[in-house]
N, C-alpha and C positions, 0 to 999 in steps of 0.2 A: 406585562413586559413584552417586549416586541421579538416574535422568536428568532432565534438565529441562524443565520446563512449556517447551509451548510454544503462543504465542497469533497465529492467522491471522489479518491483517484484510484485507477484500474492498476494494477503492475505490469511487470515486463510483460511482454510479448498479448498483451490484449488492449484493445483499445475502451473506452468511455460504457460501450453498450454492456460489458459486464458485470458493470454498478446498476444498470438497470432495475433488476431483478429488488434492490434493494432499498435504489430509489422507488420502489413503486410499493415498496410495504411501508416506507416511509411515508411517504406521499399517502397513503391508506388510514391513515389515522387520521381520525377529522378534529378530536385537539390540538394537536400539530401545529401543523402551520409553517414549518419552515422551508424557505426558499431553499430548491435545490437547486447544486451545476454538477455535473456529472464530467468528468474528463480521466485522462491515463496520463501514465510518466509518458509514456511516447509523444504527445498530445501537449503537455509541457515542455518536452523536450524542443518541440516546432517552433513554441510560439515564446520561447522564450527572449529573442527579442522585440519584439511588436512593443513593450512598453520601457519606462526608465529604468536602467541597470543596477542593482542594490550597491552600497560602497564594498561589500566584503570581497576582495579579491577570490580569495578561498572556493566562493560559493561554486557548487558543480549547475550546468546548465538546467538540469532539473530543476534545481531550488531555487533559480533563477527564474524561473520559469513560472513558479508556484507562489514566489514573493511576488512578483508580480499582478499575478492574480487576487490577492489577497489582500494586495495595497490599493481595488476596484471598488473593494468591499469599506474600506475606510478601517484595517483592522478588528472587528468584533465578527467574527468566525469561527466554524464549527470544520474542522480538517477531520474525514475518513479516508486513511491509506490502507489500501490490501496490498500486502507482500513488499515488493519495493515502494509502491506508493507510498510506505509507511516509513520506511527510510527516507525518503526526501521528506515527507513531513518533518521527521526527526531533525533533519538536516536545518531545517527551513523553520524550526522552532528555535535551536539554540542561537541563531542568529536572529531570527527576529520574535523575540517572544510574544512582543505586543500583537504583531498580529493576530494569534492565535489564544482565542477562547475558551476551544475545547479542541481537545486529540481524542479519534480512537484508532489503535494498530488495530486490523485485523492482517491475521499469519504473517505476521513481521518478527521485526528481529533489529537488534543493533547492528550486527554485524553478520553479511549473508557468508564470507565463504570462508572458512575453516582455517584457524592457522595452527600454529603450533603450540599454543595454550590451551588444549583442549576443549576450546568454548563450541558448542554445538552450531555444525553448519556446514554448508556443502564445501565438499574436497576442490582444490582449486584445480586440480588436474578434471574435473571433470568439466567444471565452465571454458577450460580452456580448449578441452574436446567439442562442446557446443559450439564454443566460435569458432574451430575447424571445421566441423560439420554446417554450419551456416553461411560458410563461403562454397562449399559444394552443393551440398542437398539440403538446403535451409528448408522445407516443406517436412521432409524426413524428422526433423530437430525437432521441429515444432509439435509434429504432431507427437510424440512424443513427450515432449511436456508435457502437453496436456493430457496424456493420458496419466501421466504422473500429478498434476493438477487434482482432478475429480475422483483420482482414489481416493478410497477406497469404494465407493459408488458406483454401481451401475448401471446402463442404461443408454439412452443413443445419444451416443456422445458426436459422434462422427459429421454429423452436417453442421450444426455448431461450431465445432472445430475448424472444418474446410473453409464458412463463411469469416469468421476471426480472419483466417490466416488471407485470405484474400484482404481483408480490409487492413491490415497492417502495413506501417513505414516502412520496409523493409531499410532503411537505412539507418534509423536509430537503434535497429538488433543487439549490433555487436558496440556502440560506446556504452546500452544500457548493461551487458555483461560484464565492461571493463569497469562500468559504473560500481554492481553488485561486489566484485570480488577484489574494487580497492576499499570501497568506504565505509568506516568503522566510527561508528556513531558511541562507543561505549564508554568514553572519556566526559566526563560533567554533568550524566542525565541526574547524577543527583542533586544539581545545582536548576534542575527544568523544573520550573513551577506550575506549566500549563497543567490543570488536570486533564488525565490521561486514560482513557479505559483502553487494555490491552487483550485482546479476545484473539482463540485457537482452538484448533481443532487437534485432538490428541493423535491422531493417526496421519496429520499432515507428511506428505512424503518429499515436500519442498523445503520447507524450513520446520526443523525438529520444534513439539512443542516445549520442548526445553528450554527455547532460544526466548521463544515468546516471555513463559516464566520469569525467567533471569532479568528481561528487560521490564518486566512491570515492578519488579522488586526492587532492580536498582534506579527506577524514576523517582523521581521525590513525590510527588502526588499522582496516587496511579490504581488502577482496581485490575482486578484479573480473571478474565472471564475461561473456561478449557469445556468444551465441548467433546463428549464422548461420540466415539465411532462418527468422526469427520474429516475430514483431511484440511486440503487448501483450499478449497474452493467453494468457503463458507459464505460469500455474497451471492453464491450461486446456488447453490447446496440447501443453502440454511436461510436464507431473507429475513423471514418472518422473526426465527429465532436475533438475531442481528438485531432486527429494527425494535423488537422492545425490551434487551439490555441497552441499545444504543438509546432510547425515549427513558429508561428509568436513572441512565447517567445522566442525559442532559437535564432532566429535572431535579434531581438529587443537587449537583454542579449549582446549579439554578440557587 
């Protein structure tokens, strides 16, 4: 059987090069075999028009973005989202199931910012601090996440960092915030049939792993992968770890 595409997407605030790391344990295995494309929500977010528009009015420019891409492929695809990537996958599965072959969230969540149900997830006064801080000192913001990112890890974080932040849209920052803290994916994932492997890291300081949990239990076909002493920044962090749960789902699935 002929292996399956598979498409990485990066989350807020990093572009395509931080699936790297994960495409290349991927790419590492010489059973394998599958075609990869490496991209970011920000990176979707650009090119979301360059091809035909799906009908769902609803759809947010991300997922617009990613159906797109997906519809290159002739729908038989393998979607890896990290953090928000994993939400517009979400997004971009309930509307077009067929596209999509295989899912896996890594440190995702249905729903990123916090409401008043107790559901685990960041405070929305704090994203809203970000996008005040990102109209003044957006470097400051940044760099901060990600040190909030690679906790609990340590190690030279900092050139890394600076290179990211140079290579970023700065103009997609603030609609992918506005993104984060309206969209709530938690309404029918028990009606989503894609299979779905849902992987996290227990000490993640971005999206609780609680959030992760919740969402692999309430998808209708779903595994649940929790990584000790990890945080968020498991494509980065962990690769190797990643790429064969992600090779024991795709053949299992298989």
């Amino acid at each position: 059987m002929k292996a399956l595409p598979l498409i990485l997407i990066a989350g807020w605030g990093h572009t395509g090069e931080a699936m790297l790391h994960l495409k290349a344990a991927l790419d590492g295995h010489p059973m394998d075999g599958h075609p990869i494309q490496v991209t970011s929500t920000g990176e979707l977010w650009q090119t979301q028009s360059s091809g035909a528009l799906p009908s769902s009015p609803g759809l947010s420019r991300y997922a617009v973005g990613l159906h797109n891409l997906l519809a290159t492929f002739g729908g038989r695809v393998g979607v890896i989202g990290w953090s928000m990537g994993g939400i517009v996958a979400l997004e971009t599965a309930r509307e077009y199931p067929g596209l999509l072959q295989r899912l896996v969230i890594i440190s995702g969540t249905a729903r990123f910012s916090a409401g008043n149900d107790e559901f685990p997830g960041v405070s929305a006064s704090v994203l809203r601090a970000m996008a005040l801080g990102l109209r003044r000192t957006p470097d400051n913001v940044l760099a901060a996440y990600y040190d909030q990112v690679h906790a609990p890890q340590s190690g030279p974080v900092a050139a890394p960092r600076n290179l990211a932040i140079a290579q970023l849209d700065r103009s997609e920052l603030l609609p992918g915030l506005d993104y984060l803290q309206r969209m709530d994916m938690r309404n029918g994932l028990d009606k989503q049939t894609v299979p779905t492997l849902v992987v996290h890291g227990r000490e993640d300081r971005i999206v609780p792993w609680q959030a992760g949990e919740w969402l692999s239990r309430a998808l209708a076909v779903s595994r649940w992968r929790c990584y000790e002493n990890y945080g968020h920044a498991l494509p980065i962090q962990a690769p190797l770890l990643l790429a064969a749960d992600i090779r024991a789902f795709l053949g299992d699935a298989a």
